[in-house]
C-alpha positions in Angstrom: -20.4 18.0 0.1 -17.9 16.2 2.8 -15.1 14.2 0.9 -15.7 11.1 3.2 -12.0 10.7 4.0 -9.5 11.4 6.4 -8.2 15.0 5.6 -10.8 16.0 2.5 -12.0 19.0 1.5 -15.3 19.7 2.9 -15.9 21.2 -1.0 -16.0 17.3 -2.2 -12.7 18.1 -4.1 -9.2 15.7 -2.9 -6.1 17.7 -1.8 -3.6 17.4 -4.6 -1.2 16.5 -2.0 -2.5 13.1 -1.4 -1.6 10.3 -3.9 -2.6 7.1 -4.4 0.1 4.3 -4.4 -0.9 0.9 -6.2 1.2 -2.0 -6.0 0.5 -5.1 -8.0 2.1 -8.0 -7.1 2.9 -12.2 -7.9 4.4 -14.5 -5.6 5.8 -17.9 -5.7 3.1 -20.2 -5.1 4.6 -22.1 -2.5 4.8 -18.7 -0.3 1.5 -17.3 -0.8 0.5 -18.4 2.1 3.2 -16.7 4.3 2.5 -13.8 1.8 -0.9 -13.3 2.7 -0.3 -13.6 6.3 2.9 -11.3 6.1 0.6 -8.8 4.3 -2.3 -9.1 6.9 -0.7 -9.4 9.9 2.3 -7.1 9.6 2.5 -5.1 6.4 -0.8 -3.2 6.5 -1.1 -2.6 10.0 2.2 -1.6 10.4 2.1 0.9 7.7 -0.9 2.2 8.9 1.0 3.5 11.7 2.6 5.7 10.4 2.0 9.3 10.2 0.5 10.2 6.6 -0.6 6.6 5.6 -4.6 7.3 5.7 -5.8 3.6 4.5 -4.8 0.9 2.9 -6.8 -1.9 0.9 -5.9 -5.5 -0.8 -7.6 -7.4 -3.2 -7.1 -10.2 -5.6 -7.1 -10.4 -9.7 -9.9 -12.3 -11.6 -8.3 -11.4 -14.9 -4.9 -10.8 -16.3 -2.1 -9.6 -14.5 -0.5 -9.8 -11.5 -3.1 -11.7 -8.9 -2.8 -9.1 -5.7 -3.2 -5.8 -5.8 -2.5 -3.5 -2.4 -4.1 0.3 -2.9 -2.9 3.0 -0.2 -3.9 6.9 0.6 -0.8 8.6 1.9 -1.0 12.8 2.8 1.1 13.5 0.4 4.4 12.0 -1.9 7.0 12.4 0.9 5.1 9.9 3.4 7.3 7.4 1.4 10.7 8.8 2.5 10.3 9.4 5.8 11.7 7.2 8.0 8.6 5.9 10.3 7.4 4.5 7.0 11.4 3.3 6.1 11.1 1.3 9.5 7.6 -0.4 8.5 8.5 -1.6 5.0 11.7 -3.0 6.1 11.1 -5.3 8.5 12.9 -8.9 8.7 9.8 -10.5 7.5 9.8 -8.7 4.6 13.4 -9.3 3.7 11.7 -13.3 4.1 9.2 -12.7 1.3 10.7 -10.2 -1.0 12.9 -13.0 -2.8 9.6 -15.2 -3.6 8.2 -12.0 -5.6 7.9 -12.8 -8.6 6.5 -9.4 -10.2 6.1 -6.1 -8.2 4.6 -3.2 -10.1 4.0 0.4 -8.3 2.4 3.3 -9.7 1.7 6.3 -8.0 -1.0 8.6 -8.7 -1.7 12.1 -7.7 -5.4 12.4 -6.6 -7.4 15.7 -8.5 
């Protein structure tokens, strides 16, 4: 059975390579506007340029917690320290919206 993904196995079982990275996150209210278009405009289309970031989705709390949520695919753990995917996180809008975070939770899971 295909895996429906970038990279699966066609046996319908998920490299244990890839892993999932989950970031929950609150923001100032006055900058969740510039937050959303920060995350929109630049932060998930840049880091799905680089090699080993396979997709990337956001969506919003209607319970407890932190209210945005951001889940990614990557290829494998070390996606994170290589330097394409340096470059895209740290970018000088960021540094403009990192202060105004007011939680940021990341868990990373290995995929079975």
């Amino acid at each position: 059975m295909p895996s429906g993904r970038k990279g699966g196995r066609e046996d319908g079982m998920k490299s244990k390579e890839h892993i999932l990275l989950i970031v929950r996150i609150d923001v100032e209210p006055e900058m969740e506007e510039e937050f959303n278009r920060w995350y929109n405009e630049e932060h998930i289309p840049t880091l799905l340029k680089v090699p080993g970031v396979l997709w990337a989705k956001r969506a919003i709390n209607t319970g407890k917690g932190p209210k945005y949520i951001a889940v990614y695919e990557h290829e494998n753990i070390d996606v994170q320290n290589s330097e394409a995917y340096r470059k895209a996180a740290q970018t000088e809008w960021t540094r403009r919206i990192e202060p105004h975070l007011l939680k940021r939770e990341r868990e990373i899971y290995e995929l079975l």
